[in-house]
C-alpha positions in Angstrom: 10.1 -8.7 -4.6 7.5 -5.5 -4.6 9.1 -2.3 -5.3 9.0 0.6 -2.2 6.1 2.4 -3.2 3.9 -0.7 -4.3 4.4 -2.3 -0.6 3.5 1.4 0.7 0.1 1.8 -1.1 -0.9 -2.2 -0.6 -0.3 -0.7 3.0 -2.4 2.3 2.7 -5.2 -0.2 1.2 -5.1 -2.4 4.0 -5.1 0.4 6.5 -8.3 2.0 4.7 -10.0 -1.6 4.7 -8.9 -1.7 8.2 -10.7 1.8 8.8 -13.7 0.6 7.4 -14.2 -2.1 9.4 -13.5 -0.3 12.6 -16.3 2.5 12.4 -19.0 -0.3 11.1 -21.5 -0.8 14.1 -20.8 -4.6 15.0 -20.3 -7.1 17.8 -16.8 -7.7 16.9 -15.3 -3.6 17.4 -12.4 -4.9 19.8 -11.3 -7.1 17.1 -11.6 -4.4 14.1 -9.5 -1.9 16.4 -6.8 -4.1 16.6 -6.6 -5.2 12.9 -6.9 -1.3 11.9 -3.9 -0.6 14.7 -1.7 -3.3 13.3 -2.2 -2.0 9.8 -1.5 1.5 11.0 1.5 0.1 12.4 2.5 -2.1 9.1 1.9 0.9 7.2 4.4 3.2 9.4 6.8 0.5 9.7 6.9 0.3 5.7 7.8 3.6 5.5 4.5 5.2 4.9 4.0 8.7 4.9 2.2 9.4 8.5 0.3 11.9 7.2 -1.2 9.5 4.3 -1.5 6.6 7.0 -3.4 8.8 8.9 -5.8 10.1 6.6 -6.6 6.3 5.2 -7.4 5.5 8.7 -9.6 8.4 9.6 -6.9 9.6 12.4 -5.0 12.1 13.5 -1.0 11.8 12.6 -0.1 11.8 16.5 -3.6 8.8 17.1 -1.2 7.2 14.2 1.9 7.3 16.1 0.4 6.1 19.4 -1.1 3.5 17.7 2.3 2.2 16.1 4.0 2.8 19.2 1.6 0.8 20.7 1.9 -2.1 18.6 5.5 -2.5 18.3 6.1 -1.9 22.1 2.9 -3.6 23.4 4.6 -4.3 27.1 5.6 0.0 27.5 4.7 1.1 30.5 3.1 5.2 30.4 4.7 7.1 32.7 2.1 8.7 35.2 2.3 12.4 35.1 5.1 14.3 37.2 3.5 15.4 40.2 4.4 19.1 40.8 4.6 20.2 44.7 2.4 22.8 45.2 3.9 26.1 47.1 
């Protein structure tokens, strides 16, 4: 068995690899978005510093959050925005 930290920059790696392979101009960018947002999500669910998750992957720490939101709740509906009545 790894020790914490070890698991957490394996993690960082993966979500840096992941990075890479999302901003590189190819056919296949639907697929690279989705291994970068799983390994954003691994690497949050690991217990990864946001703010290091989100610097491997070239994001912002609350595009890191969506992102891991995203993954582990996949079905989540977004709530539309609350109409106001206008007086």
């Amino acid at each position: 068995m790894r020790a914490a930290g070890a698991v957490t920059a394996e993690d960082i790696r993966a979500v840096q690899e992941a990075a890479m392979q999302s901003t590189a101009l190819d056919f296949e960018h639907e697929h690279s978005a989705t291994e970068l947002q799983t390994a954003v999500a691994r690497a949050v669910n690991h217990g990864a510093p946001i703010k290091d998750v989100a610097s491997a992957a070239h994001m912002t720490a609350l595009e890191v959050l969506d992102a891991a939101d995203h993954f582990t709740y996949p079905g989540a509906a977004v709530l539309p925005e609350a109409s106001v009545p206008v007086q």
